[in-house]
C-alpha positions, 0 to 999 in steps of 0.5 A: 256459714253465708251471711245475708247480703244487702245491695247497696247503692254506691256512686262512684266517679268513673276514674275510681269505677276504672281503676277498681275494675283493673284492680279486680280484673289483675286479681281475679275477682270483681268490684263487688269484692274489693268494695266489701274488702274496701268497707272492711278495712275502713271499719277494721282502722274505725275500730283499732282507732277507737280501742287505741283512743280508749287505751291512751284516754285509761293511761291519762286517767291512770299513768303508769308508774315510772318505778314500775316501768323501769322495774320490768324494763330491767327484769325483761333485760335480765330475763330475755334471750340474747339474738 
């Protein structure tokens, strides 16, 4: 399936254009790529950022009780394979 693109305009210094361009030449692609690839993984990190947030926001409302901790801790060392 192709998604729609929309050109964007984007200033860049020209080290950073530079070294984008070795970058993309050494990789066999072009700016174009690494910037979509740059965007992202900036996006990716936003949203595991956030979801990590959220998680340690629910155990601060809600933490985990210490006796069920340690009762799994145990069960997983009597139940896990030795390496």
């Amino acid at each position: 399936m192709v998604m729609g693109r929309k050109q964007v305009l984007v200033q860049l210094d020209d080290d950073l254009v530079e070294r984008l361009d070795r970058l993309a030449e050494h990789e066999g692609t072009n700016r174009s790529v690494l910037l979509r690839r740059g965007a992202a993984a900036v996006l990716h990190m936003a949203e595991a950022a956030e979801a990590h947030r959220k998680m340690v926001d629910g155990y601060r409302r809600f933490p985990q009780d210490p006796d069920l901790v340690e009762a799994a801790g145990l069960l997983a060392s009597e139940t896990l394979p030795e390496w």
